[in-house]
Every structure is written in C-alpha cells, then in structure tokens.
Backbone bond lengths (Angstrom), bond angles and torsions (degrees), N, CA, C in turn:
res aa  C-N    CA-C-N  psi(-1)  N-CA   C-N-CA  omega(-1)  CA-C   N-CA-C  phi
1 X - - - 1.442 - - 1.518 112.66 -
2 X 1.274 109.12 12.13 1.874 91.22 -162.23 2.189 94.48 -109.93
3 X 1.284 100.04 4.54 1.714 93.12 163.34 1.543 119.02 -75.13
4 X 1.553 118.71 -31.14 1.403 123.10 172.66 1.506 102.58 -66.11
5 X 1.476 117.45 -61.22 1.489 98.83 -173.09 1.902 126.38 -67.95
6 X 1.871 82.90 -13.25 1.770 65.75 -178.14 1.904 104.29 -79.60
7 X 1.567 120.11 -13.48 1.130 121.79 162.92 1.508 128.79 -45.76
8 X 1.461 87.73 -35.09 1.482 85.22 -174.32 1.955 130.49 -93.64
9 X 2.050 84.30 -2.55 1.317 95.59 -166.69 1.539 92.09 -93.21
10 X 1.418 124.11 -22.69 1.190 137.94 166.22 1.814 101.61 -38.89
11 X 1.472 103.49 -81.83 1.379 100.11 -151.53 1.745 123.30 -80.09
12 X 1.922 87.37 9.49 1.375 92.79 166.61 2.438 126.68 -97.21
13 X 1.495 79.06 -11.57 1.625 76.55 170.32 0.991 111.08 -42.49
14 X 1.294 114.83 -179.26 1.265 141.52 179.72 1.310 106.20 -119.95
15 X 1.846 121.34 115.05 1.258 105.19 176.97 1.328 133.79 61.83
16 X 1.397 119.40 44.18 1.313 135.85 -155.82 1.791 93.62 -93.00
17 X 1.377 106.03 139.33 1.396 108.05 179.48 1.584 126.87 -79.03
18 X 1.554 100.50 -30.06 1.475 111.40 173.73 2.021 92.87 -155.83
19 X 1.609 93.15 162.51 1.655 102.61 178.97 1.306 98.85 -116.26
20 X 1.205 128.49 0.17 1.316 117.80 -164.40 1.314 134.56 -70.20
21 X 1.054 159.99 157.89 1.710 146.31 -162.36 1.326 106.74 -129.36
22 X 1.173 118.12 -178.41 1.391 120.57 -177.19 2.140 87.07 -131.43
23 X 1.175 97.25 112.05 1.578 107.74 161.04 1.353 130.44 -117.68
24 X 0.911 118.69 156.01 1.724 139.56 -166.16 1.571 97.37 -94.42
25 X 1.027 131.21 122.93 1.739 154.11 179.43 1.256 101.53 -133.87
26 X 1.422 133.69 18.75 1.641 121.10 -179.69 1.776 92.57 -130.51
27 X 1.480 129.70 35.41 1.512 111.43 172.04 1.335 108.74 -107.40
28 X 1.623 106.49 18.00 1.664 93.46 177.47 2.459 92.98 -122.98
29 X 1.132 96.10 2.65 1.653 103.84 175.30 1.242 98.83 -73.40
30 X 1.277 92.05 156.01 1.552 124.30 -159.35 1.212 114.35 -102.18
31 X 1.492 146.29 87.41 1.219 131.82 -157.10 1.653 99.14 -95.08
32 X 1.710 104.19 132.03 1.419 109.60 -157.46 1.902 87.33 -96.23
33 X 1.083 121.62 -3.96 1.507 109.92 -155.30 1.029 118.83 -117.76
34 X 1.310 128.14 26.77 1.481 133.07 -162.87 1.818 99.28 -83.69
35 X 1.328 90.20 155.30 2.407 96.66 176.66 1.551 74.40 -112.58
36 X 1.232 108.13 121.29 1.191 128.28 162.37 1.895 113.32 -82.74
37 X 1.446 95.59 -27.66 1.244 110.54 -165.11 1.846 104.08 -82.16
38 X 1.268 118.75 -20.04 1.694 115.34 -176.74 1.643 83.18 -121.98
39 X 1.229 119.88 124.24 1.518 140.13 162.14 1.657 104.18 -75.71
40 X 1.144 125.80 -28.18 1.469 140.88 -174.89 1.219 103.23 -71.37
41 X 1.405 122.89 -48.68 1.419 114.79 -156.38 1.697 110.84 -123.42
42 X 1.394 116.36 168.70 1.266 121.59 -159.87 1.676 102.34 -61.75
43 X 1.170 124.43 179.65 1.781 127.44 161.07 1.118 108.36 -57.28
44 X 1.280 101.18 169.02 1.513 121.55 -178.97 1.670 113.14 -141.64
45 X 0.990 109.62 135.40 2.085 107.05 -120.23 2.202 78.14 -97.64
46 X 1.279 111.26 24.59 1.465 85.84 -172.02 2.117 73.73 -133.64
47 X 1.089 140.23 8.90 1.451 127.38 -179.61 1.851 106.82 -101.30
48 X 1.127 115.78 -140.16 1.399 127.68 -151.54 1.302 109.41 -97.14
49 X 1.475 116.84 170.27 1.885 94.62 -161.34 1.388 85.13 -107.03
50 X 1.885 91.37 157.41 1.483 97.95 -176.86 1.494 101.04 -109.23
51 X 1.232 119.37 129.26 1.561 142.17 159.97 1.442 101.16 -52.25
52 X 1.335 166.94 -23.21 1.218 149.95 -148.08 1.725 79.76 -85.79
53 X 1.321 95.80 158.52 1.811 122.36 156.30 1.114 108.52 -114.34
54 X 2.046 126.33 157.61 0.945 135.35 156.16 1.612 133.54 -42.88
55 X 0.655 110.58 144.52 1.493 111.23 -169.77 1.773 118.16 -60.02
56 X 1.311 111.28 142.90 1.555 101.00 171.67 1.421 110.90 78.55
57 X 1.492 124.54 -7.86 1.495 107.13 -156.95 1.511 126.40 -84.09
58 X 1.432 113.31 42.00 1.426 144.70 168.75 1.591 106.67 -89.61
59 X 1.451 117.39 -35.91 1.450 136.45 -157.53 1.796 85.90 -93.94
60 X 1.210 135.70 83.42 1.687 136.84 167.69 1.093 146.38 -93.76
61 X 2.066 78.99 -25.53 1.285 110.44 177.02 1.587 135.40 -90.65
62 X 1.172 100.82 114.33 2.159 101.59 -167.11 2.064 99.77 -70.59
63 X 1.425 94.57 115.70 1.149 103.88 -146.29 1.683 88.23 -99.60
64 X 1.586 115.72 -18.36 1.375 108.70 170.50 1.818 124.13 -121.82
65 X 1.206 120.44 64.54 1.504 138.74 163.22 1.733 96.12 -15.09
66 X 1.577 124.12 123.99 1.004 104.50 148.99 1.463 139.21 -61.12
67 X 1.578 137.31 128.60 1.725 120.29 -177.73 1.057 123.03 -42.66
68 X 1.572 114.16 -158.42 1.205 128.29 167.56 1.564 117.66 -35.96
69 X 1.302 155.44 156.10 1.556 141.19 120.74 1.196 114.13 -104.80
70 X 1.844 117.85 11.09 1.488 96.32 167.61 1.235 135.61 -118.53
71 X 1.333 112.44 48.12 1.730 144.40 157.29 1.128 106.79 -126.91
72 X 1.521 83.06 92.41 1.937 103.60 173.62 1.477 103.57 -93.63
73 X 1.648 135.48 -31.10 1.118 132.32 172.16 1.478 122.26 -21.02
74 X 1.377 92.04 -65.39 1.973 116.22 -170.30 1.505 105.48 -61.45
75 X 1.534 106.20 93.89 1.968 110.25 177.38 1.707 100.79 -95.54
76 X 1.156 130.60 18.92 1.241 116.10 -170.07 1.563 95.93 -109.70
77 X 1.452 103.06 140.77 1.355 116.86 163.04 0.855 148.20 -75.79
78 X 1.988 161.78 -134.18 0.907 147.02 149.07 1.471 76.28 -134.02
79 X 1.460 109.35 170.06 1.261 138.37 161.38 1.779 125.61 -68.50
80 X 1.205 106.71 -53.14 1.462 126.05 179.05 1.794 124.90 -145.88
81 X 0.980 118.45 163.93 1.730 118.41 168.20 1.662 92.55 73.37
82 X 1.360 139.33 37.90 1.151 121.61 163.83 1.109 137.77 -85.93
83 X 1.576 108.40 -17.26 1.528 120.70 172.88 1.426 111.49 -114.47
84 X 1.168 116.70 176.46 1.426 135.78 -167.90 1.663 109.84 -150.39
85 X 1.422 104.95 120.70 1.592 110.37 -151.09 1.489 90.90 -126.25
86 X 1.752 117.72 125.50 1.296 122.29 165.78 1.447 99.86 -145.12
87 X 2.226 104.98 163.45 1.618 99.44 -142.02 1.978 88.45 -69.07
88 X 1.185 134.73 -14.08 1.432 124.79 168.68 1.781 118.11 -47.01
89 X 1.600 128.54 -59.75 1.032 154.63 -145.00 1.047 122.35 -176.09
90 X 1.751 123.36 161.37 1.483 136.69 174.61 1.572 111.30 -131.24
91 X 1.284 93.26 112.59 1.574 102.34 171.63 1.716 124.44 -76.56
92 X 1.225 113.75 99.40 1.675 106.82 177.33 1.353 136.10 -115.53
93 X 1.698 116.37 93.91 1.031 124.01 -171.06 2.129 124.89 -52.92
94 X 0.817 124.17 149.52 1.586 117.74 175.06 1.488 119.16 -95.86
95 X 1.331 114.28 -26.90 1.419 136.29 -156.32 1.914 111.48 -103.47
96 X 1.054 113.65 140.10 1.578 113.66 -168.33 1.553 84.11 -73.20
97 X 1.248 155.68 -52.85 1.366 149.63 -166.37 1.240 116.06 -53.08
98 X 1.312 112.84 -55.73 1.392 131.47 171.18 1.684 105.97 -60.01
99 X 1.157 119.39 -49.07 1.573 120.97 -173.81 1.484 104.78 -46.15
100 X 1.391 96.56 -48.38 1.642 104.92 -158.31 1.888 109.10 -81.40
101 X 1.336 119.17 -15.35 1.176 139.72 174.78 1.909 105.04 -72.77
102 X 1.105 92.09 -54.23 1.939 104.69 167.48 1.563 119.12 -65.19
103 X 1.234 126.36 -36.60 1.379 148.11 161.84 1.694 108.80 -36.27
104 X 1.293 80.30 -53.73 1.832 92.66 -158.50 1.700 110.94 -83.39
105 X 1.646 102.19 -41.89 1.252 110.04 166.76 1.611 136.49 -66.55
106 X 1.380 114.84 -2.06 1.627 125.02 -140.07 1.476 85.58 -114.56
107 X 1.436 131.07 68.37 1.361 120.47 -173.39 1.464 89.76 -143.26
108 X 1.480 117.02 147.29 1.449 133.42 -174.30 1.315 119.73 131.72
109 X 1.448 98.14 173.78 1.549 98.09 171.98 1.621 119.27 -70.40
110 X 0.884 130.94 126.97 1.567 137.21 163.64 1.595 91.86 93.50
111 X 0.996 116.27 68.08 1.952 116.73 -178.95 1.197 101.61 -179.77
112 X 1.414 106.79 118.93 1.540 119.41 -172.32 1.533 116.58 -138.67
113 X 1.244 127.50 122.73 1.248 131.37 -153.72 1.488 86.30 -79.63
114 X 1.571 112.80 144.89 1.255 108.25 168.90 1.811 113.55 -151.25
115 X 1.401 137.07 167.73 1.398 130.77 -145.63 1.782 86.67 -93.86
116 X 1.112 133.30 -29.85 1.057 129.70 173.25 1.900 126.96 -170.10
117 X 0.639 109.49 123.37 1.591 121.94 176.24 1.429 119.78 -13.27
118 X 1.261 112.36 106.70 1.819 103.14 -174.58 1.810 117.31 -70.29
119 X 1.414 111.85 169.64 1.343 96.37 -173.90 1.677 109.49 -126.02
120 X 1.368 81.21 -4.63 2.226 87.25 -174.75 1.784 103.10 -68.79
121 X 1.585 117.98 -8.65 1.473 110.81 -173.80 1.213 124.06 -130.81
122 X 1.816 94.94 37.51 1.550 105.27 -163.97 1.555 100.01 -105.08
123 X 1.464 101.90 126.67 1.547 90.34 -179.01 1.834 106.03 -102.25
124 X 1.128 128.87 -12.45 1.278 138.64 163.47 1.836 107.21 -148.52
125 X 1.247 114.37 164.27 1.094 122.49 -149.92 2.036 108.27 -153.06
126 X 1.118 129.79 122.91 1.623 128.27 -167.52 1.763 74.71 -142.40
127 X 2.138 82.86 134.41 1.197 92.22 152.53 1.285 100.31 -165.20
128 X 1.616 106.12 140.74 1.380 133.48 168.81 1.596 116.86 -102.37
129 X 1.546 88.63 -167.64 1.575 105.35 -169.22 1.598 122.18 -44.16
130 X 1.272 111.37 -45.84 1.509 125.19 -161.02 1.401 101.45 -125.57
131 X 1.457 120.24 -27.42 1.847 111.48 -175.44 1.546 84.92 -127.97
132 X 1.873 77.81 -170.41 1.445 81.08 166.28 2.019 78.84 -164.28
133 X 1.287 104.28 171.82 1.466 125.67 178.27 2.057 133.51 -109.17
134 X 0.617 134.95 86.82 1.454 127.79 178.76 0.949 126.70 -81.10
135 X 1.702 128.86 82.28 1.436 125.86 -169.90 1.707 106.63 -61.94
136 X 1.069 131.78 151.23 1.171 151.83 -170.07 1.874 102.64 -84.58
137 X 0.645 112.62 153.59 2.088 120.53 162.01 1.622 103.22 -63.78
138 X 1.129 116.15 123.33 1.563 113.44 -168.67 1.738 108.22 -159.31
139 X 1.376 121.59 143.13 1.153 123.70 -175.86 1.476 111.50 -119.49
140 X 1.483 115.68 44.11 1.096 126.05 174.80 1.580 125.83 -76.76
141 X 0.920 158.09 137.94 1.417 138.03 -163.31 1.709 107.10 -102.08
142 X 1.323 87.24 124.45 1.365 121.00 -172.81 1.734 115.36 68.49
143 X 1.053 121.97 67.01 1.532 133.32 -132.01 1.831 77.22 -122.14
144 X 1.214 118.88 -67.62 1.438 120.50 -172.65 1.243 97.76 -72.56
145 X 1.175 151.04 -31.03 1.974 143.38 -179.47 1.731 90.49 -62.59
146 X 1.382 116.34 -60.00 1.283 121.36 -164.17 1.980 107.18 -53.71
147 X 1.089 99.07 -45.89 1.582 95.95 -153.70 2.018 92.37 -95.87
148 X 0.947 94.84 -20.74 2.237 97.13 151.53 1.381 107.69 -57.26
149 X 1.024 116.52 -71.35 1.806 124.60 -177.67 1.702 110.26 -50.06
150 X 0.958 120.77 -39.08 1.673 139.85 173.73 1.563 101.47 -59.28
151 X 0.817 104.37 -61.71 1.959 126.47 179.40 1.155 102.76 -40.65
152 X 1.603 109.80 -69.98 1.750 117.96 -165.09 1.375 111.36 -74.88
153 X 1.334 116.93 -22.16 1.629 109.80 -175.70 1.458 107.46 -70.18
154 X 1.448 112.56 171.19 1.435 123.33 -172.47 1.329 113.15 101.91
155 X 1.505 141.35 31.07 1.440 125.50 -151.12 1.489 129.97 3.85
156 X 1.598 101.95 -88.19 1.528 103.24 173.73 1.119 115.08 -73.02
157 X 1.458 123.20 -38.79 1.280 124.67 176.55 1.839 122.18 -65.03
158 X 1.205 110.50 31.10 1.514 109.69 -152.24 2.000 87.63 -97.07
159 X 1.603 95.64 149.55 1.344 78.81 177.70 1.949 116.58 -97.64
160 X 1.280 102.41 -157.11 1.679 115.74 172.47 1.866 108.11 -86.22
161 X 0.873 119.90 109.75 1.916 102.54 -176.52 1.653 94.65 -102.38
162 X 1.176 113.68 119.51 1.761 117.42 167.42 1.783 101.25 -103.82
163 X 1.291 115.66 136.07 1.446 114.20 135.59 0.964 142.08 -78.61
164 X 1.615 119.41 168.32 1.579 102.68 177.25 1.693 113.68 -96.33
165 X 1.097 90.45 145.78 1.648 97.93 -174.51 1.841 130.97 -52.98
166 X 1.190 125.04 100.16 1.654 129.55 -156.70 1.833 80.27 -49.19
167 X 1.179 114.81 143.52 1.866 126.43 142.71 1.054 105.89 -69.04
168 X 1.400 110.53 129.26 0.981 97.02 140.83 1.550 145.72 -87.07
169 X 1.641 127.40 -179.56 1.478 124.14 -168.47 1.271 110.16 -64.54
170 X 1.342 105.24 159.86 1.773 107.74 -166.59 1.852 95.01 -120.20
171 X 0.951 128.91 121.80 1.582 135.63 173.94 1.644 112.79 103.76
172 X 1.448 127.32 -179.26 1.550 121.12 169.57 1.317 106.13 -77.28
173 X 1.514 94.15 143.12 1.252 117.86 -179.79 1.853 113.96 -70.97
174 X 1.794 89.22 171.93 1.732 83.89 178.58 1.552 102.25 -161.84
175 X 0.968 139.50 141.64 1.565 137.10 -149.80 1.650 95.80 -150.64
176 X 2.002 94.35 155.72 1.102 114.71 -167.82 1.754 93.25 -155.02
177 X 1.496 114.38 97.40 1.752 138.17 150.57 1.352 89.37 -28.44
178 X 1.603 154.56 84.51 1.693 134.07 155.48 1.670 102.80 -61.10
179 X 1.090 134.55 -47.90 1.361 143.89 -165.06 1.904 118.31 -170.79
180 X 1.539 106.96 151.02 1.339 99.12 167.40 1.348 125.36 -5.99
181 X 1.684 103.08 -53.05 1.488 110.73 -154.08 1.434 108.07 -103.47
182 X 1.349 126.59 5.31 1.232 111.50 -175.04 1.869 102.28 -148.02
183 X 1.191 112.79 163.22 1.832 101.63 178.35 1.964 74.74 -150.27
184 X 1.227 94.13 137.58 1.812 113.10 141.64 0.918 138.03 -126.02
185 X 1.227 112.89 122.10 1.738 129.35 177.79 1.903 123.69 -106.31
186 X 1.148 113.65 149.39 1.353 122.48 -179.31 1.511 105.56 -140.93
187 X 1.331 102.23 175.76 1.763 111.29 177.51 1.733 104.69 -144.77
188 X 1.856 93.09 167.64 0.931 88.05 -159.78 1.780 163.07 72.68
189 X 1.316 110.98 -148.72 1.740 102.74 177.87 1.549 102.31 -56.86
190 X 1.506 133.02 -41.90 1.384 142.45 -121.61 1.888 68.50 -82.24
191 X 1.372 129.12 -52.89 1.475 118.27 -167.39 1.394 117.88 -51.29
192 X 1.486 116.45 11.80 1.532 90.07 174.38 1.749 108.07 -97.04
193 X 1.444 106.93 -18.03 1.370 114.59 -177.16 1.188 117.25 -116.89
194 X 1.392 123.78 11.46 1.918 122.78 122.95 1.199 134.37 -8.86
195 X 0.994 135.14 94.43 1.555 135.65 166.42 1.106 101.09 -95.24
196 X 1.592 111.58 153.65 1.106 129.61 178.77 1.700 110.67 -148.35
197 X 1.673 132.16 121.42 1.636 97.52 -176.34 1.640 106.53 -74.70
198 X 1.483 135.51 -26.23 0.957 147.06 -137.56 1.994 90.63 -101.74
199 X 1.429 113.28 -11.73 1.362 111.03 -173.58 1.228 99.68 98.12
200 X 1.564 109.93 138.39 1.591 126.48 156.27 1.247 123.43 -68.04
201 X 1.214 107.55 123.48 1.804 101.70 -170.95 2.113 97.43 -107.51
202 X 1.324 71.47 147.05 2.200 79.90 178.74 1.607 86.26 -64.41
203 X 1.517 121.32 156.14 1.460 139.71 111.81 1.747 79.61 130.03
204 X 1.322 117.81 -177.48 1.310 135.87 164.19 1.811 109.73 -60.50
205 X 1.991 79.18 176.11 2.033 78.74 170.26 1.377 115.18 -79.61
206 X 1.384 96.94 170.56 1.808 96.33 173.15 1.451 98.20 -74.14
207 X 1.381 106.01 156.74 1.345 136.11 164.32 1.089 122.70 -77.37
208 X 1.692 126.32 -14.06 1.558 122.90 -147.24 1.805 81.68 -95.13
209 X 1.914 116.96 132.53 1.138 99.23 169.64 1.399 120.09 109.99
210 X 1.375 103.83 -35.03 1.291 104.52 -168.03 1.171 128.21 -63.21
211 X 1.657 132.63 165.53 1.181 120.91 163.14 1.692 116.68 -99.90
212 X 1.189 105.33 145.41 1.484 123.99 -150.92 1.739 98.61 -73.25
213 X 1.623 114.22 -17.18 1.726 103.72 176.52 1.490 80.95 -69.42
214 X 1.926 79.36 -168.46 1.521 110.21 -176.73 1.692 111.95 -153.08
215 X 1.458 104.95 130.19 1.267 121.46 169.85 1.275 109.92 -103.25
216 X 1.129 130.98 111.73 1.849 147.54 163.51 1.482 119.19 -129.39
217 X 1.070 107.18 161.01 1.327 135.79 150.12 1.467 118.23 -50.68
218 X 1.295 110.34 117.68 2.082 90.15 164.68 1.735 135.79 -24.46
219 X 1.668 95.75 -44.75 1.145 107.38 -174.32 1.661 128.60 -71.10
220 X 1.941 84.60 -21.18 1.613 94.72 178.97 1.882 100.71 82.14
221 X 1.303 122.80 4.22 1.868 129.83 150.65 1.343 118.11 -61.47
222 X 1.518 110.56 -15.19 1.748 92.43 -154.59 1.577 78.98 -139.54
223 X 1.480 125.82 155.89 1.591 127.82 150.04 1.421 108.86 -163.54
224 X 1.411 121.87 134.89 0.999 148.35 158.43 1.765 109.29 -69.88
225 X 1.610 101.18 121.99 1.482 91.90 -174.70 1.421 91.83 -125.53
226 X 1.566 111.54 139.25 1.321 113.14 170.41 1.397 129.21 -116.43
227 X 1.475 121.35 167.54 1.781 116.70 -166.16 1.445 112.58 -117.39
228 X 1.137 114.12 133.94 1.938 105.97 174.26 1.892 110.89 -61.13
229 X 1.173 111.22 34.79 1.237 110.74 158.85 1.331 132.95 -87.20
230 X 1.572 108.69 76.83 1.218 122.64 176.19 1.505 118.17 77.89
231 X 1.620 104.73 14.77 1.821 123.63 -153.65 1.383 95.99 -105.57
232 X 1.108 126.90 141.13 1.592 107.45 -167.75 2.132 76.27 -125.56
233 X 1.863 95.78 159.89 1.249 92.98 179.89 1.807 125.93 -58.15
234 X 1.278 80.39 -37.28 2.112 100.80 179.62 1.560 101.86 -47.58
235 X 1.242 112.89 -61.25 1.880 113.29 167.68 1.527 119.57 -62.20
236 X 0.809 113.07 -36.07 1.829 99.97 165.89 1.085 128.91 -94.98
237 X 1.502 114.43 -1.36 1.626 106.14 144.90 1.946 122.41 -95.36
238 X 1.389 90.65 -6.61 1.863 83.37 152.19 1.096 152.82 -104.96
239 X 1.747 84.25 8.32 1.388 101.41 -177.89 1.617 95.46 -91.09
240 X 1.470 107.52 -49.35 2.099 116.95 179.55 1.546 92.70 -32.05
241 X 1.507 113.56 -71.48 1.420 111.35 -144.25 1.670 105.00 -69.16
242 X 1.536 112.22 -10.41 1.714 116.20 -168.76 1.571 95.79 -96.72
243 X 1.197 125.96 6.70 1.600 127.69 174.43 1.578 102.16 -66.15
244 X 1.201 130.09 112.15 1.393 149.33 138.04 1.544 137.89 -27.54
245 X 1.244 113.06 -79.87 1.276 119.37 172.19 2.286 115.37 -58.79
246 X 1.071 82.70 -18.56 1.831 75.76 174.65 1.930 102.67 -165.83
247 X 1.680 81.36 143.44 1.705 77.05 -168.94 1.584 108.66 -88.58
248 X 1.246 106.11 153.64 1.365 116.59 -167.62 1.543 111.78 -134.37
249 X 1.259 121.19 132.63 1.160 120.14 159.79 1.552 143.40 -118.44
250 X 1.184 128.91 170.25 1.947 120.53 -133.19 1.650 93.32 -120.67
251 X 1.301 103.55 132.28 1.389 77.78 -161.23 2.259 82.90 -144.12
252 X 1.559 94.93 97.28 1.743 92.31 -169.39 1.331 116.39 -50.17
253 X 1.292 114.32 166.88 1.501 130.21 164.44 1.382 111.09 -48.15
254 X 1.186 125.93 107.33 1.404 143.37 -169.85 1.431 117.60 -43.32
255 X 1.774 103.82 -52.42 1.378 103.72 162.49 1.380 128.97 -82.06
C-alpha cells in the first residue's frame, strides 16, 4: 500500500522539482546464472535461473521528490518537521514554506515526519537549492541509474548526486573463478568456509576485463566481480540483485 500514499504525498508538494520514481522492471527476468551447487556463494552467471526477485519491489514509489529550487531568496529555516522519511527515501526541505508544505503532506502508513534526514542509511544522496533527497540502501534494479537521472534533471535547477562510499574488505582476501563471467571474492574469517569447486585461490579477482559496475555486500566482505565476456550490464545486474544466499547491492560505473 505505500505506492498510493507515496503518490499522493507526491502530488501534493508544493513545487516539486521532479515526480519521477525509480522502479524495478527486472522481477519478472530470468536470472540465467545462479550456482545452485554452493548455497554460500553468489551465482554463477552460466547455471540455472534463479526465481528470487529483488528485494522490496512493492516499494516503486519515490516517496520524497526534491521541492521547489526556484526560491533561492527564502534562507530561513524551520525549526522541526522538515523532512519526511519513508523505507524508499527522505525528503528534506530547507525553507519554512517548504517545511510546512512537507508537514502537512507526510501522513500515512510508512511516512514519518522527521527534524532532519538521517545519514547512517543513505546509500546515495542529491542535493539542491531548497531540499535535498536521501535515497535509502535498496536492491531495486537500476535504483541508483534512476535516482542519478532524477538528480541531474532540471537544468539549473539540477541537483549534486553523491554516493555512498563501497568499504572496503577488512582481512586477506580469497577468490573463487565461478565461470568466464563471474569471479567471487571475500575477506577475512568468511575464507575459512569458502568453497570453491575449481579451488580457492589466495588474493582478490583479476582485474583484467572487468566490468567497471559493482556487485557487493553493504559491508564491502563479499563482491561479485563481473567480465565483458559476452555479459551485458542488464544481466549482471540481475543476476547481483537475484543472488540469494547474501544480499548485494549494484552499484554502476560511476562514470
């Protein structure tokens, strides 16, 4: 239920800069690459297709539009109730007009008015003149392409889009060749209970080849690395986000 209300909290701002959402079009794809055979470790992009879907993909709706950016005049703030926080995003106005426009609108299930936008669960981040946006950690497919494109539109009004920074792995690494198209690596403790059929090899994946997204773990422990062998990006981010045994998120080539 929370796409109607974020619809509706949508088309009640005031001066909303864009409506656009970031949706998931990959829960009916076919992931051809799953290792059925290691429950431990990510797919393996040449085995059986995996039926799982991305996570959340009920949640479609971008529930926080940045406002207005073209009343740059108004530097005064509000005190409290400026943002509006749902498990998609957080909308955070700067402006007492805007505050009070977010205030009024921020009612429903899964929408909670709040004094300002948290930052420990931001997995990318846009901010303009008068708001600003906090995308949430999300395994939606193509979730960060979508809410980049959202960011930059507006000409002048376009905002700043930051990501959040991958961790890196904590301990020595330990790698597993699954196929042409795919290598997994971990660090640390996780290497003692690595399987691999092909053998665990010491160090990370090779680099030669690679494709420049990224499949990880939140933590930056686990990554799926993939090869331009015949792998197109659209399939290795449905295969990342259709990984099972550990959640992973897709995170494109920056440039």
């Amino acid at each position: 239920m929370r796409a109607p209300l974020a619809t509706a909290l949508l088309a009640l701002l005031i001066g909303c800069d864009d409506a656009s959402s970031a949706t998931d079009t990959s829960a009916d794809t076919a992931d051809t690459s799953v290792d059925t055979a290691d429950t431990s470790a990510p797919p393996d992009t040449a085995d059986t297709a995996d039926t799982s879907a991305p996570p959340d993909t009920a949640d479609t709706a971008d529930t926080s539009t940045p406002l207005d950016t073209a009343d740059t005049s108004e530097d005064d703030t509000a005190s409290a109730l400026c943002g509006c926080d749902s498990p998609a995003s957080c909308l955070f106005a700067k402006t007492s007009a805007s505050c009070a426009s977010v205030a009024q609108t921020c009612t429903g299930q899964d929408m909670t008015p709040v004094a300002a936008c948290g930052t420990d669960d931001a997995m990318a981040t846009c901010t303009r003149g008068t708001s600003s946006i906090t995308y949430h950690w999300s395994a939606l497919r193509g979730f960060l392409a979508d809410a980049k494109a959202q960011c930059d539109a507006g000409g002048a009004a376009a905002g700043t889009f930051a990501v959040a920074s991958i961790p890196a792995g904590d301990g020595t690494p330990c790698s597993c060749q699954r196929s042409a198209s795919a290598c997994v690596q971990t660090f640390g403790a996780a290497c003692s209970t690595f399987t691999c059929d092909a053998g665990v090899e010491s160090g990370t994946c090779s680099t030669s080849e690679r494709l420049r997204a990224r499949c990880v773990t939140r933590d930056g422990q686990r990554e799926v690395v993939f090869y331009a062998n015949g792998l197109t990006l659209e399939l290795a981010e449905t295969t990342c986000l259709g990984a099972s045994a550990f959640q992973y998120y897709w995170f494109p080539d920056p440039n």
